[in-house]
N, C-alpha and C positions, 0 to 999 in steps of 0.2 A: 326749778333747780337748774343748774347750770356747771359746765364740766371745761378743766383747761388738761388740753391734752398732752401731755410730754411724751415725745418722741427720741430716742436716740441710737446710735449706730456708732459702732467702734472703730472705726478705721476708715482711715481717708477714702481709700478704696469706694466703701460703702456711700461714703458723704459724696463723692462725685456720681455717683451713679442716681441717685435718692432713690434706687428702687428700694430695698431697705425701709425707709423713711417715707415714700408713696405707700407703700403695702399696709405700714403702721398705722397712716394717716384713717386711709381706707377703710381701713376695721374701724376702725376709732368712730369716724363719721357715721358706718351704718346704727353702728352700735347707738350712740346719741337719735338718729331717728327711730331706732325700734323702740327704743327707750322713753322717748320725748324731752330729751336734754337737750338745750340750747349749749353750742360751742361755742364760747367766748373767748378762745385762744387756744391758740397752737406751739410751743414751746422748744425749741431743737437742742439736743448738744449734739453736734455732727462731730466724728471722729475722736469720739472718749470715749476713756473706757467704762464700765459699769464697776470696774475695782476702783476707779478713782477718788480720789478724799473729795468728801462733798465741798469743800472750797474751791474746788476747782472746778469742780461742775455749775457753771453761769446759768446755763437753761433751768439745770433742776432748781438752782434756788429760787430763778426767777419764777417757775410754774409754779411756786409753794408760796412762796408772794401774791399769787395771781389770786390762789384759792379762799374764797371768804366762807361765813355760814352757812352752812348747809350746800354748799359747790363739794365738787368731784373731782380731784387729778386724779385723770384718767387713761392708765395707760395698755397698749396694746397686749404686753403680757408682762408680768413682776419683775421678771430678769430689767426690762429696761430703766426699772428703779435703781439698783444696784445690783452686782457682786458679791457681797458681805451681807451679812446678815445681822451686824449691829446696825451698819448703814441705813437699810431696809427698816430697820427700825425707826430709826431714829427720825426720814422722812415720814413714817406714820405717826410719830410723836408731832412732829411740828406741824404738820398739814392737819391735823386732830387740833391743837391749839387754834388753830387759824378758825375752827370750827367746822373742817370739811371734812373731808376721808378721801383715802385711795381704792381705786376700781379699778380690777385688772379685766380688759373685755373678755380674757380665756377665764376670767372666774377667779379660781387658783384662793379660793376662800376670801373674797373681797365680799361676798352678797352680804355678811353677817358679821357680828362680833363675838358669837359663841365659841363656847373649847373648843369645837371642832373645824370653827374658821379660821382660829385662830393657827390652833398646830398645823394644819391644811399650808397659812402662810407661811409659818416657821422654817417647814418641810419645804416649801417651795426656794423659799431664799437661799435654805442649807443646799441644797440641789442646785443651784445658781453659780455659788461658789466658784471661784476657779483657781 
């Protein structure tokens, strides 16, 4: 199995600094070795926001491109999926299509597809919101 990480950070700010974006990477990477996923890509939108209409977000659609059967877009914690919670969705619809899933390293009900993983995400995306 194999995992493409998306990483993103909201503000130029952030994007120059890459601590942000080093911090996320980090987690990402350990997580893949405890795991035993191979990282086949690393994926940025630097300085967008998570409310932003997925057309505009380049990285995310490229990371959801990236993910074939049985792969993992794998991100640091759900917020960096989106803001919205149709949004949120809607990445888990396509990256499902693709044959993968989404993995949050914080968890946040990524392990399973049960009711309780499920409302687990719901709750998480609605709490995202801004």
């Amino acid at each position: 199995m194999y995992a493409i990480a998306y990483l993103r950070v909201s503000t130029d700010e952030q994007a120059e600094s890459r601590a942000g974006l080093d911090a996320q990477l980090h987690t990402i990477q350990a997580h893949c070795r405890k795991g035993g996923l191979e990282l086949r890509g690393v994926v940025t939108d630097e300085g967008v926001s998570g409310a932003a209409q997925l057309d505009k977000r380049h990285g995310l659609l490229d990371a959801i491109n990236a993910v074939g059967k049985g792969a993992v877009l794998l991100v640091s914690k759900r917020d960096r999926l989106a803001r919205d919670v149709v949004a949120s969705a809607v990445v888990e619809r396509m990256v499902a299509k693709r044959g993968g899933r989404v993995v949050s390293v914080a968890g946040e009900g990524t392990d399973s597809d049960d009711a309780t993983s499920n409302l687990m995400r719901r709750s998480v995306a609605a709490f995202s919101e801004r």
